[in-house]
C-alpha positions in Angstrom: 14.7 4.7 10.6 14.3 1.4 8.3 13.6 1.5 4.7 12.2 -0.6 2.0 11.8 -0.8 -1.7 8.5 0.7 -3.0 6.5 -2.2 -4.2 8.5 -3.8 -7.6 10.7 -0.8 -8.3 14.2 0.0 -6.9 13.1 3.3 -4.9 13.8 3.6 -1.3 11.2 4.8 1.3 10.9 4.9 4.8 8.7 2.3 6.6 6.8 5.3 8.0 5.1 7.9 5.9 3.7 11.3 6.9 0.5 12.7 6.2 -0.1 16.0 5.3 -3.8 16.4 5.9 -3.7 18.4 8.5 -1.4 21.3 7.5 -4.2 23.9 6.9 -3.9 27.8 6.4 -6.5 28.8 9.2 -6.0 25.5 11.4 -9.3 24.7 11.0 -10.7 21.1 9.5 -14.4 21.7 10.3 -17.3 23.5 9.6 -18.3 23.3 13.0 -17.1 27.0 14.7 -15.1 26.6 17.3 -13.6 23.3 16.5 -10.4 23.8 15.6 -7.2 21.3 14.6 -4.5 20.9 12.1 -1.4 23.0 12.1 -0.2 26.5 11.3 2.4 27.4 9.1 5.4 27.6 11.3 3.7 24.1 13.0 3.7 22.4 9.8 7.2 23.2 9.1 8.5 21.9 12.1 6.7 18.9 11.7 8.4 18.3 8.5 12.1 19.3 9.9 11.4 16.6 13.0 10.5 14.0 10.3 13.4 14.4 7.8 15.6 14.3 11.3 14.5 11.3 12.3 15.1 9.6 8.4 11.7 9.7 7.1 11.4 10.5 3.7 7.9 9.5 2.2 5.6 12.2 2.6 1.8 12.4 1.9 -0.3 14.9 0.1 -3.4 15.5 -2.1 -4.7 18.5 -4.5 -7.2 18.7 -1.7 -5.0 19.2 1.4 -5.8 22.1 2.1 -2.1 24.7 1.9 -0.3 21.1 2.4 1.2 21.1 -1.2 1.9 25.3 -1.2 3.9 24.6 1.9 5.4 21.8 1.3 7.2 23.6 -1.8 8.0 26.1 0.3 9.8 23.5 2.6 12.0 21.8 0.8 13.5 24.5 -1.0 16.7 23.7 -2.5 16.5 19.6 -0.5 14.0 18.4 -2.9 15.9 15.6 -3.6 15.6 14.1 -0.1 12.2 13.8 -0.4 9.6 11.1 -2.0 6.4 13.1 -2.3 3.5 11.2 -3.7 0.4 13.1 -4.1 -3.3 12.3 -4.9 -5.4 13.8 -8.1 -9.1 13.6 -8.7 -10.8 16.2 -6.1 -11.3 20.0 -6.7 -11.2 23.0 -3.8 -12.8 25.1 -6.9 -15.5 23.2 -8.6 -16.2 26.0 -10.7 -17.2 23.7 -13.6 -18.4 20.0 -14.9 -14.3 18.9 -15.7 -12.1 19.9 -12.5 -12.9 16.6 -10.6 -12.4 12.9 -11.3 -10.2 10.4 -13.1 -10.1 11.5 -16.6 -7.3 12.6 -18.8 -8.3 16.5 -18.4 -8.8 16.6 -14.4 -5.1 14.6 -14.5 -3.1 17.2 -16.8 -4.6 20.2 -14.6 -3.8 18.9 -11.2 -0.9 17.6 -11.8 0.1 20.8 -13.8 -1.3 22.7 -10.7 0.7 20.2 -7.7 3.9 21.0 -9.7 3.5 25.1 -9.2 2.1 24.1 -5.6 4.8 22.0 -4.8 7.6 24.4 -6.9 9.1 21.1 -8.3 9.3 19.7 -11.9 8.7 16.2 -11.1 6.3 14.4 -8.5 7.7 11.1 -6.9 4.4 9.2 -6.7 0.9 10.3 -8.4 -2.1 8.5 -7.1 -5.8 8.5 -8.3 -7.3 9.4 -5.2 -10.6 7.7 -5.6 -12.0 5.7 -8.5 -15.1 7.7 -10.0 -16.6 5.0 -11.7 -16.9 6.7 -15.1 -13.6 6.6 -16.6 -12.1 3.6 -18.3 -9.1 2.5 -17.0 -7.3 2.4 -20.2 -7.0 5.9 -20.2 -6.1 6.3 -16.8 -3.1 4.0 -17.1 -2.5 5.5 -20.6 -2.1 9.1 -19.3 -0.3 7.8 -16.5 2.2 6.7 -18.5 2.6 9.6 -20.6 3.0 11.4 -17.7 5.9 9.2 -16.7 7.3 9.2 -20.4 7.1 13.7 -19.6 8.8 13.0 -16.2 6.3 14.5 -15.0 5.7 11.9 -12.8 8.1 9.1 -11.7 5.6 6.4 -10.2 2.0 5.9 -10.1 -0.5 5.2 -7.7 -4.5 4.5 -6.5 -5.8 5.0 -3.5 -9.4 3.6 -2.7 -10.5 1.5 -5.4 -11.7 -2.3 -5.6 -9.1 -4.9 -5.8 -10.2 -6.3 -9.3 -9.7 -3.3 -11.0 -6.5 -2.7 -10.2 -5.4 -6.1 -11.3 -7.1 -5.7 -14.3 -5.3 -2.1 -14.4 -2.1 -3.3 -14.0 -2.5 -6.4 -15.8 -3.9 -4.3 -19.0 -0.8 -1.8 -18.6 1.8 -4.7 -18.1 0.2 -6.6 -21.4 0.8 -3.2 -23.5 3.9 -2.1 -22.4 2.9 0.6 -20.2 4.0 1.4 -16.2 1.6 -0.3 -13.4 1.1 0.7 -9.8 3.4 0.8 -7.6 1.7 1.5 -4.5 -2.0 0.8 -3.2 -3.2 3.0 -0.1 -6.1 1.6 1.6 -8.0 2.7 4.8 -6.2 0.1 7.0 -5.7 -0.5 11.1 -6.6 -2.6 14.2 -10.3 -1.4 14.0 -10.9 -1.3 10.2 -9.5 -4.3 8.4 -11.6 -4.8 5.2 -8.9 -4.9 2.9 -7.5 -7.9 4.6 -9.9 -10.3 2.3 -9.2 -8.8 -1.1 -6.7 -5.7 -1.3 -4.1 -7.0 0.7 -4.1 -10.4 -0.9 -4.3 -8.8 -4.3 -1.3 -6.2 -3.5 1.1 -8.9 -1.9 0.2 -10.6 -5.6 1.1 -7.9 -7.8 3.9 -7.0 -5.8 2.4 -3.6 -4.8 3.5 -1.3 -1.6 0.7 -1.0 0.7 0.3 2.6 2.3 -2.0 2.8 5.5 -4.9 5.7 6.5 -5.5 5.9 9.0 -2.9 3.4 11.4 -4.0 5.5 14.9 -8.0 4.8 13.5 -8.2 8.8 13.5 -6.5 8.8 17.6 -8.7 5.7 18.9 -5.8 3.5 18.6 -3.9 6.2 21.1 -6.4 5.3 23.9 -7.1 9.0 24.7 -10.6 8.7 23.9 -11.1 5.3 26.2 -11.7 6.7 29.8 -13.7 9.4 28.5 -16.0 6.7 27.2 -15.8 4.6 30.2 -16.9 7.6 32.1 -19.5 7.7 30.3 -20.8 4.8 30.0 -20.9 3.9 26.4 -19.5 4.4 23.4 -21.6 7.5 22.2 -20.4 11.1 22.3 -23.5 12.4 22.0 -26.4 14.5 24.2 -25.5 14.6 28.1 -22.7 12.4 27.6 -20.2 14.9 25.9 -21.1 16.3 22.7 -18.6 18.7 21.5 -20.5 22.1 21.4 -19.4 25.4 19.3 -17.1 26.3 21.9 -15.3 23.1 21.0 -15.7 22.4 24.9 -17.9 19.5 25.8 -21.3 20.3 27.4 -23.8 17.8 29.0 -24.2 16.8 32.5 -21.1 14.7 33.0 -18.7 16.7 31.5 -16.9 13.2 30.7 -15.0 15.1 28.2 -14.5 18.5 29.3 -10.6 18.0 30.4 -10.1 18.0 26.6 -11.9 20.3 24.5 -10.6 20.4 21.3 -10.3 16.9 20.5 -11.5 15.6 16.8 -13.6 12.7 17.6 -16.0 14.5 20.3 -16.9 17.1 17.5 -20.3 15.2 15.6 -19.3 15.4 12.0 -16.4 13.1 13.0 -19.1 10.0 14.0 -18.8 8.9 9.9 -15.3 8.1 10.9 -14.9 6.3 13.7 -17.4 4.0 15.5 -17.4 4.7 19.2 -19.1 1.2 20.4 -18.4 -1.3 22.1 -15.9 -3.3 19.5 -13.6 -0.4 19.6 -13.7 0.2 23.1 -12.4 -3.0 23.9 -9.6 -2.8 21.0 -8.5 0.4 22.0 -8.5 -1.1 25.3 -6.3 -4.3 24.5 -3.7 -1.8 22.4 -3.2 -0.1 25.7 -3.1 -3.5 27.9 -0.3 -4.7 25.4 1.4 -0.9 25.3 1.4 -0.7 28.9 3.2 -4.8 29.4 6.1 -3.6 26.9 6.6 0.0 28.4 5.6 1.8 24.7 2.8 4.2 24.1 -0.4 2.3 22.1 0.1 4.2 19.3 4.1 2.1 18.7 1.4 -1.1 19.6 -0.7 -0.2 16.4 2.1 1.8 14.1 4.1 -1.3 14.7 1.7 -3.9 14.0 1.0 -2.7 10.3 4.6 -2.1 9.7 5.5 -6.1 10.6 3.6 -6.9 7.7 5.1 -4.9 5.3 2.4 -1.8 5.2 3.6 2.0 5.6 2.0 4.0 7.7 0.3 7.2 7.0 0.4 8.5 10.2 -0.6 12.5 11.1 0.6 14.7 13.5 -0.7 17.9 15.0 3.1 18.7 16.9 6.2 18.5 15.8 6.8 16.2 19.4 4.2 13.9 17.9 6.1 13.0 14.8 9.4 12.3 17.2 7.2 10.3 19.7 5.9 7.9 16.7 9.2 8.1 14.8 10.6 6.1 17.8 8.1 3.4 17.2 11.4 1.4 14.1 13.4 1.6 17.6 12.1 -1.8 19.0 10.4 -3.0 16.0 13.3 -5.7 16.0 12.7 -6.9 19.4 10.9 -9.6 21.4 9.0 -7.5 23.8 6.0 -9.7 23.6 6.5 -12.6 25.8 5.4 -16.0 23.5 3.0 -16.7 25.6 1.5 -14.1 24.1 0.7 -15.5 21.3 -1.6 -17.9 22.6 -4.1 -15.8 24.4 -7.6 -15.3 22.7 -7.5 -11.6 22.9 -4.5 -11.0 21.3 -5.2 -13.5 18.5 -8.3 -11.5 17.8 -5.9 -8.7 16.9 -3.7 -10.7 14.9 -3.2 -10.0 11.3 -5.1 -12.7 9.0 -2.8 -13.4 6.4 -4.0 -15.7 3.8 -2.3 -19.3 3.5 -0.9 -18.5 0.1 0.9 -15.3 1.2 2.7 -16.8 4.1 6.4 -16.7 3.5 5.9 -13.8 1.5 9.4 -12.1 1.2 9.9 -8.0 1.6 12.7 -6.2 1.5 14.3 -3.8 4.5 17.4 -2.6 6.1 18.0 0.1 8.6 19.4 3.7 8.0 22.5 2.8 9.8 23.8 -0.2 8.0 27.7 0.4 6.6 26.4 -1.1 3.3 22.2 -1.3 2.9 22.0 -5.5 3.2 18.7 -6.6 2.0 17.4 -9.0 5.0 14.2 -11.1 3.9 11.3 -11.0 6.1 8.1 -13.0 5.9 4.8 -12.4 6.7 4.4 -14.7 9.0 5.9 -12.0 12.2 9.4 -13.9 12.1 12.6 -12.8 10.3 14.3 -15.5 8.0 16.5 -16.9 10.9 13.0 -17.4 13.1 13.4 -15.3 15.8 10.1 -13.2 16.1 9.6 -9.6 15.1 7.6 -7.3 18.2 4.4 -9.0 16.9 0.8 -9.0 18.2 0.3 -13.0 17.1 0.2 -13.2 13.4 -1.5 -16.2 12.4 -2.3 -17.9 9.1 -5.6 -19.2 8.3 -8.1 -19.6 5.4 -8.8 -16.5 2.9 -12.2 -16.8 4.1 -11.6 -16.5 7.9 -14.2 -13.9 9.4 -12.9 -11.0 11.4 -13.2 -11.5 15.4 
């Protein structure tokens, strides 16, 4: 496992993170019957064990995850201090009145009052608003923030989902009086969705913010699972006699292009908001697995790996404990040159190259491995080379304009 500092402050994380969406008390994530996912119980708990194995230590969660933080404070038991748990406020489970949602100082004193006897801890690593409502001033946000901090309550803060010029104005504000900024920024971020590349990302590397991913596998399409099915099928559309996931959670039409795997997420309908099946994500899924299959690594390495060269944690799920091992293994070659440099030239794999802004390359992070006799810091830049130039396992990074559209 490698590690890095956590944005500006002095804590270590791991340079993979593990989301806890999926650990549900009846395994279900739907409201379609019959479609069933997430993990059990006993699954969740060896998805945890398999990650603190393999030197992971950041761990995802929300007040809205389902039985995620219950059993997480079951898990760790008495190793809380070996792991960095940063949770989300500003949903409800229970809206059973007008005050148990959003950002204000009331919703943030009851859910974090509520994680901590969820997650049996007195302290939370990282608290993150979840998703800016709009209505609260963000004075009073970062104010009760940083009492929280100032309780120990809380040790860092967070946001998740919110514009880029209000955090800078939020953490500007905060710095100007005294008070404790964000640390950490998670953004929807991967190969298919790349929206934050023109403000967020230019804003967090800036402020000196960690930048967490959601979701780096583009909810499985960066896996490649889904791209013969769709082939089969002849577009990109899961739905009607092409493979719509019925209530069986089997796939009914009359190809049957998906029937080999019935309980997949993305052939159930209510998961079409999430991922586009067209023809743009066809053909990036499709180059992630051309690439995966040239260095002898699954596509998901191909797309963990190319968020975590420029300095972004994944938050990646897992439904099996085997999962977390099989994209743990991902920080094995992250060092290597398993791209040939022709690569770099080719105008498919430039398409997928990370647009980093002019002013942000040479940006310097922080990193060393798990196994280092004494942790040495080792600058990195953006750029997809380490200090002494040789080249990180990189799908092309190039540097051009802020304004540079997406290809």
């Amino acid at each position: 496992m490698q590690y890095t500092l956590l944005g500006r402050s002095g804590l270590r994380v791991s340079s993979l993170c593990l989301g806890t969406m999926g650990f549900l008390a009846d395994g279900v994530w739907a409201n379609t019957p019959g479609q069933k996912w997430g993990s059990s119980r006993d699954e969740s708990r060896d998805i945890v064990t398999a990650f603190l194995d393999g030197g992971g230590n950041l761990i995802d969660t929300a007040d809205t995850y389902g039985a995620a933080e219950e059993w997480l404070g079951e898990f760790m038991g008495p190793a809380r201090h070996r792991y960095v748990i940063a949770t989300k406020y500003g949903g409800s489970n229970q809206p059973v009145d007008v005050n148990c949602s959003g950002t204000h100082r009331k919703s943030m004193i009851q859910s974090v009052e509520a994680s901590l006897r969820r997650l049996n801890t007195d302290y939370l690593d990282i608290l993150c608003v979840h998703c800016w409502d709009f209505l609260t001033p963000f004075d009073e946000i970062m104010r009760a923030m940083d009492d929280l901090i100032s309780a120990g309550k809380t040790l860092y803060i967070g946001v998740s989902n919110a514009p880029a010029w209000i955090i800078a104005q939020a953490n500007t504000d905060a710095l100007h009086r005294g008070r404790s900024p964000f640390s950490v920024v998670q953004v929807e971020y991967n190969l298919m969705d790349r929206d934050v590349e023109r403000e967020i990302l230019p804003m967090a590397c800036s402020l000196e913010l960690a930048v967490m991913a959601w979701p780096p596998l583009a909810s499985g399409w960066l896996t490649a699972k889904y791209l013969d099915d769709d082939v089969a099928a002849g577009n990109g559309e899961t739905n009607g006699g092409n493979g719509e996931a019925n209530g069986n959670g089997k796939a009914n039409g009359g190809d049957g292009a998906h029937a080999a795997h019935p309980l997949r997420r993305l052939d159930n309908p209510l998961m079409k908001r999430f991922v586009r099946r067209d023809e743009r994500t066809m053909k990036i899924a499709g180059e992630v697995r051309r690439i995966a299959q040239e260095i002898g690594r699954p596509p998901a390495h191909v797309a963990l790996n190319w968020l975590r060269q420029n300095n972004v944690i994944p938050i990646f799920g897992a439904r099996t404990a085997a999962q977390v091992r099989e994209n743990m293994t991902c920080v094995e070659f992250a060092d290597t040159r398993a791209i040939p440099a022709a690569e770099s030239s080719r105008k498919d794999t430039a398409r997928l190259s990370a647009r980093v802004p002019e002013h942000q390359a040479g940006a310097k992070f922080r990193l060393w491995r798990q196994d280092d006799q004494k942790p040495a810091l080792r600058p990195y830049g953006l750029t997809g080379r380490k200090a002494d130039g040789t080249r990180l396992l990189a799908i092309a990074v190039e540097t051009v304009p802020m304004v540079a559209s997406h290809q």
